[in-house]
C-alpha positions in Angstrom: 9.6 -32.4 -2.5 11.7 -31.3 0.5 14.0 -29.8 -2.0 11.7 -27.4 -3.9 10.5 -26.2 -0.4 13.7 -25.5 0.9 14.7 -23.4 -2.2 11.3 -21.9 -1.9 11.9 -21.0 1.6 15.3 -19.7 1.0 14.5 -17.5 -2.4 11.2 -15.9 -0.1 13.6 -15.3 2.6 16.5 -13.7 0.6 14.5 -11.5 -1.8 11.1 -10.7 -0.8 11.2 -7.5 0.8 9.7 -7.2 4.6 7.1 -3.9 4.9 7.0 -1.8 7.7 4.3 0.6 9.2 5.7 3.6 11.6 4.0 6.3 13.6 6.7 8.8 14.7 4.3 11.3 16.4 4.8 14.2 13.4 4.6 11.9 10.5 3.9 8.0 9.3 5.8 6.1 7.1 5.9 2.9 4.9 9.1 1.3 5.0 10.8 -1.9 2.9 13.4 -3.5 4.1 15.4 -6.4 2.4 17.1 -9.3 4.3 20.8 -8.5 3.4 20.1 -4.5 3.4 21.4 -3.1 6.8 21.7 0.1 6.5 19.1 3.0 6.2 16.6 3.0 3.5 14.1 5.7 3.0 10.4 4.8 3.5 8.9 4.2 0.4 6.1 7.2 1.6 6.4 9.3 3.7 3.6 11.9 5.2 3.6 14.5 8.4 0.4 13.5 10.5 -1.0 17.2 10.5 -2.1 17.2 6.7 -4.2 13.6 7.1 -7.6 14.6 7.2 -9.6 11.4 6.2 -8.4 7.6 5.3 -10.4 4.7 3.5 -9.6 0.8 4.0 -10.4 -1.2 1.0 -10.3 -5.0 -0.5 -10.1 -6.0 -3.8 -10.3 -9.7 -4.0 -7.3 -10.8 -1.1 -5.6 -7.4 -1.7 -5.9 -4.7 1.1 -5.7 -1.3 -0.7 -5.2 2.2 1.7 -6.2 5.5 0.2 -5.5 8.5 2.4 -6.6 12.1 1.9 -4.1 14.6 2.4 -5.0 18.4 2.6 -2.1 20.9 3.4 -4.0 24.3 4.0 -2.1 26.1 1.1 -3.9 24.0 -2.0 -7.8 24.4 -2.6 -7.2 20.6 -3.8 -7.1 17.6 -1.7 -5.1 15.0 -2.4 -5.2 11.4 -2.6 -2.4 8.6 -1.8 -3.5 5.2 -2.4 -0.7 2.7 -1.0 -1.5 -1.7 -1.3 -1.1 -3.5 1.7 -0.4 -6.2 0.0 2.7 -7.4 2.4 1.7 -6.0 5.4 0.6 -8.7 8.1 -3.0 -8.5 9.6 -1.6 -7.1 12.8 -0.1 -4.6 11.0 -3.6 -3.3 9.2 -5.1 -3.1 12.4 -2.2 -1.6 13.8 -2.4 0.9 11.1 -6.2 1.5 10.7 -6.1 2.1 14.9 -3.4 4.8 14.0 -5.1 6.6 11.5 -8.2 6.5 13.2 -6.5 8.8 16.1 -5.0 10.6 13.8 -8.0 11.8 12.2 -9.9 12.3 15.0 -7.1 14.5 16.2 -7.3 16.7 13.8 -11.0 17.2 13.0 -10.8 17.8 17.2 -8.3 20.9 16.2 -9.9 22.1 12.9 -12.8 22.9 15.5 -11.3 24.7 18.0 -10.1 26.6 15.1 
């Protein structure tokens, strides 16, 4: 029994892949990072804060889903980028809704002074 949880706990550590959530300022980003990888990878998605007008939190059975609404002023279509939190810790979804949430207020506050 200890055997099979020691090679459990080894294979999860070695190739699972750890997510994580960044808020630069000018743009957020989903990064995935492996245990042996230590030099730069590129976040899996990356998008600049100003375009993010509106975001949506989901959950489908244990499964967080993300779907935010990007509109760049030069398109008369908004767009939609739905990213699973499916690795991310709890902290890190409240971490991120908190984010977003400022980030949309943000701008709606400067589409109004427009």
């Amino acid at each position: 029994m200890m055997t099979i949880f020691a090679f459990t706990a080894f294979f999860a550590a070695v190739f699972l892949p750890y997510y994580e959530f960044e808020y630069s300022g000018e743009c957020i980003s989903f990064a995935k990072y492996g245990l042996f990888k230590t030099n730069y990878i590129r976040p899996f998605i990356e998008i600049p804060v100003l375009y993010i007008t509106d975001y949506e939190i989901s959950r489908v059975l244990m499964i967080y889903f993300l779907k935010i609404t990007i509109e760049d002023g030069f398109s008369s279509k908004k767009r939609m980028t739905k990213i699973s939190l499916q690795f991310f810790s709890d902290y890190q979804i409240i971490k991120i809704i908190k984010t977003l949430e400022s980030i949309k207020k943000k701008n709606t506050d400067a589409k109004v002074k427009l």
